[in-house]
N, C-alpha and C positions, 0 to 999 in steps of 0.2 A: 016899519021901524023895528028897529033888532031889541030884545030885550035885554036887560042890563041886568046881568047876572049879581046878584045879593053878594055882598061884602060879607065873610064869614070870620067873627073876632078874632082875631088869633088866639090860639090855644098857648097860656101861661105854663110855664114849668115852674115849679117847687122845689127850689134846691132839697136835698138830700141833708145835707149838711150845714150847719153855718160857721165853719173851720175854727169850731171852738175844740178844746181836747175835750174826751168824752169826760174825767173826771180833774179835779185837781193835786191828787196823790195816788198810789197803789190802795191806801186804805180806802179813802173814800171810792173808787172805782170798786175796789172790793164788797165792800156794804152797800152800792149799786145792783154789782151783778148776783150778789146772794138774795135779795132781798127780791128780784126780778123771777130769779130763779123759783125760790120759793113757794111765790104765790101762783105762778105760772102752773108748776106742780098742784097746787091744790085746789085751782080751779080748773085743772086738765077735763074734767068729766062732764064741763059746764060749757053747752058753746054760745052762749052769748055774753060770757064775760072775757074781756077782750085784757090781755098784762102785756106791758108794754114798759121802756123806759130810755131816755137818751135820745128822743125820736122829737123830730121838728115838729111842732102843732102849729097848724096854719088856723087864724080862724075868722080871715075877712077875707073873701074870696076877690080874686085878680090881685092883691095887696100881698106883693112877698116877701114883705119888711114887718108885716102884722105877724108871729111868729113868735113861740114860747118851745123850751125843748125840757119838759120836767124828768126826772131824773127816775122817779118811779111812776107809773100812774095807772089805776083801772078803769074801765070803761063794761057798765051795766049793760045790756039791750042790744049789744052788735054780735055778728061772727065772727068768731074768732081766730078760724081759717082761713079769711080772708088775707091775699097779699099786698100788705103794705108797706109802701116807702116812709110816707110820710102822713103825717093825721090831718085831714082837713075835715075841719067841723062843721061845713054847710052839707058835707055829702055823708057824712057819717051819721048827722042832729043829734050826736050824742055828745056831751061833755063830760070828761071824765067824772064819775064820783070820788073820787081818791086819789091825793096829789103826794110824792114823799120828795123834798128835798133834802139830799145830802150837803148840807150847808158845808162852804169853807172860806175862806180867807179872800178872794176872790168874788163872790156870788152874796158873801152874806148881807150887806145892804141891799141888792136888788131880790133876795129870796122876802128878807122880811116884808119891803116894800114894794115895789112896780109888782113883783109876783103874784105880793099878797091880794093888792088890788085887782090885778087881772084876772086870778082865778078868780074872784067872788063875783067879776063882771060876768065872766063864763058860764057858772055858777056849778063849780066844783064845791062838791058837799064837805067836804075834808082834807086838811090843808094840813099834815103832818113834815115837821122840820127837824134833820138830826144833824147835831155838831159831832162828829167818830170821835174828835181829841178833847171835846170840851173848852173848846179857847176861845168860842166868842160869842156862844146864846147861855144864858143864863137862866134855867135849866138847860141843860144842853141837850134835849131834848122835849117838843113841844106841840103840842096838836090847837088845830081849829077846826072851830065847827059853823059852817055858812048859816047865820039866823035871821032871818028879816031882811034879807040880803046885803049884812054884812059877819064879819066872822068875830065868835067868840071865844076867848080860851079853853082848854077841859083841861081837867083837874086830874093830874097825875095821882096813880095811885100810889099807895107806900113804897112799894118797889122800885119807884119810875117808869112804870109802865102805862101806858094806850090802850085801849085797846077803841078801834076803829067800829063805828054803828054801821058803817053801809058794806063794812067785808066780812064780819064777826070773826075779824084776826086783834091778837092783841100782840105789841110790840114791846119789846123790852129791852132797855141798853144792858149791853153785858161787853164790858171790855171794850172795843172797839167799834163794836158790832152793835148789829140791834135782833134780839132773838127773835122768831116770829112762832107763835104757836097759834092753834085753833080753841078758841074763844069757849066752844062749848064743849069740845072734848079735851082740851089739854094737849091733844099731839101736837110736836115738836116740829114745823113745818123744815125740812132737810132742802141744802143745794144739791146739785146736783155731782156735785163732788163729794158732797157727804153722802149721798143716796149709793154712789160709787164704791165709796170705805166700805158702806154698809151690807153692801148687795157680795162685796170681797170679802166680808167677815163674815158674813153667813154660809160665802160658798166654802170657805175654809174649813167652816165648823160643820157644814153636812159632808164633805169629805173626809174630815176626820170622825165624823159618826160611822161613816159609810166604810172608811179602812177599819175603825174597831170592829164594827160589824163583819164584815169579810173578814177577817182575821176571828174571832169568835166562830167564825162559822166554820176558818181551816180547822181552828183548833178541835174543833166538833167535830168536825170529819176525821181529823187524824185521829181521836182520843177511839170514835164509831171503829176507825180502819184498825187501831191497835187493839181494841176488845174483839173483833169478827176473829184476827189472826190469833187472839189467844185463845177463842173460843172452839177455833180450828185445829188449833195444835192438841187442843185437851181432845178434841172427838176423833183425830185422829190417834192420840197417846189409847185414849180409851178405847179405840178400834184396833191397834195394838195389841192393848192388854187382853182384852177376849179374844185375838186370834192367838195369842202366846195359850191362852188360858185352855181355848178349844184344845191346839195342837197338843199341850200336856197331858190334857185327858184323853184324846186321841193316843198316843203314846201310852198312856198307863191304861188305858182297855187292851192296844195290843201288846201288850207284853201283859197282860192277864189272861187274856185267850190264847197265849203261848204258851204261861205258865198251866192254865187248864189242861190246853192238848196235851201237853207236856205229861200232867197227871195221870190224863186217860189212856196215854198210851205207855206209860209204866205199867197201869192198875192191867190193861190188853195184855201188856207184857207178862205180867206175875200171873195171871189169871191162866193165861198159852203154859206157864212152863209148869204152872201146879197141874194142868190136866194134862202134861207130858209127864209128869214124875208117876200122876195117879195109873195113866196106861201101863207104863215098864211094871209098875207096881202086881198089876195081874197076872194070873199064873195062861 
C-alpha cells in the first residue's frame, strides 16, 4: 500500500499593505518620517533595537485580519538588520516597547481606543499620542505608561514635554513638530535632512577656513617671495657698490703709480742732466 504523502498547510501571505494612505496630511506624514528618522539615527550603533514605522504588525499568526500598522514604534531585543516586510509577533516574540501615534481627524477614536486596548493586550510599555494641529486631544499631546497591565497617564512636564522610560528620549511639541532630544545629554536628535543642512554647513565652513588658509599662505609666500627679491636686489646693489668701490681704488692706485713713475723718472731725468752739466763742467 502506497503511502499517503502528509498534507503540508499552506503557507499564508501577509499583505504588505492595507491600502490605507501612509499619513493623513503632508504634516502629520512629516512628523512621521522625522520622528522615524531620528531615532533610527540614534540607535544606529545598537543592533538589537529595531525603529520602524507605518509597517503592518501582524500578531495572530495564519489571522491576516489580526493586524495594527503603528505610525512610530521600537522594538528592544531583535536585529535590526534584519529584512522586513512586515512585523509578525509570533516569529519576532518581541513587542514593541514604544508605540507613537500621529493622531488625526480620521484615526483619533480608534488611536485612543481599539489601539489603546490592543497595545496594552500586546503589552507595549508606552503608548505616546500627538495631535501636529492640536484639533482634537486635549493636551494635544499625551503619553501612557502599561501598569498592572493596563495604562496610565504621565504627567507632562512644564514645557509639554515626555520624555519616554524605555528609550531615554524626551519628546517635545514645538510648532508642528515634536522635537526629539536625548534625555541624558540634551543632544538634539537631527533628521536626516537636517543632518544634510548640517553636514552642508560644516563642509562650507571648513572650505572657507581652508580658502582663508590657502590664501594666508599665498599671501605668505608672496610677502616670503617679495622680501628674498628685495633682499636680492640690495646684495646684488651692495655687490655693485664694492665692485664700483674696488674698480675706484683700482683706478686711483694706477694713476698713483703713474703719478710715482712719473716722479721718478723726472727725478732719473734731473739727476742725467745735472751729471751732464757737472761733466762739460770739467776742464
Amino acid at each position: 500500500m502506497a503511502a499517503i504523502p502528509l498534507q503540508r498547510e499552506p503557507e499564508i501571505e501577509y499583505p504588505e499593505s492595507d491600502g490605507k494612505p501612509m499619513a493623513e496630511t503632508p504634516i502629520h506624514r512629516k512628523v512621521m518620517l522625522h520622528l522615524i528618522e531620528a531615532l533610527e539615527d540614534h540607535f544606529a550603533d545598537e543592533p538589537d533595537v529595531y525603529v520602524s514605522g507605518n509597517m503592518l504588525l501582524y500578531y495572530e499568526k495564519g489571522n491576516r485580519s489580526a493586524s495594527i500598522s503603528p505610525d512610530v514604534f521600537v522594538v528592544r531585543g531583535i536585529p535590526k538588520d534584519e529584512d522586513r516586510d512586515v512585523y509578525l509577533l509570533w516569529q519576532e516574540r518581541k513587542a514593541p516597547c514604544f508605540v507613537l501615534e500621529v493622531t488625526s481627524k480620521s484615526t483619533r477614536d480608534e488611536d485612543k481606543k481599539s489601539k489603546k486596548s490592543l497595545y496594552a493586550q500586546l503589552g507595549v510599555e508606552e503608548y505616546f499620542l500627538f495631535d501636529p494641529r492640536g484639533e482634537y486631544l486635549k493636551p494635544r499631546f499625551q503619553g501612557l505608561l502599561l501598569t498592572g497591565g493596563e495604562y496610565q497617564p504621565l504627567r507632562l512636564a512644564p514645557d509639554g514635554s515626555l520624555t519616554s522610560r524605555t528609550l531615554g528620549i524626551t519628546f517635545q511639541p514645538q510648532g508642528n513638530s515634536l522635537r526629539v532630544t536625548d534625555a541624558k545629554t540634551g543632544r538634539l536628535l537631527l533628521t536626516f535632512a537636517e543632518w544634510k543642512k548640517k553636514a552642508e554647513e560644516e563642509a562650507a565652513a571648513r572650505s572657507a577656513t581652508e580658502k582663508r588658509a590657502a590664501d594666508a599662505e599665498e599671501r605668505a609666500e608672496a610677502e616670503s617671495a617679495a622680501r628674498r627679491a628685495a633682499e636680492e636686489r640690495a646684495e646684488a646693489e651692495s655687490t655693485a657698490r664694492r665692485a664700483a668701490e674696488e674698480s675706484s681704488n683700482q683706478e686711483l692706485a694706477a694713476r698713483k703709480a703713474t703719478e710715482e713713475r712719473a716722479v721718478e723718472a723726472e727725478a732719473r731725468a734731473r739727476a742725467l742732466a745735472e751729471e751732464l752739466e757737472r761733466l762739460r763742467r770739467q776742464p
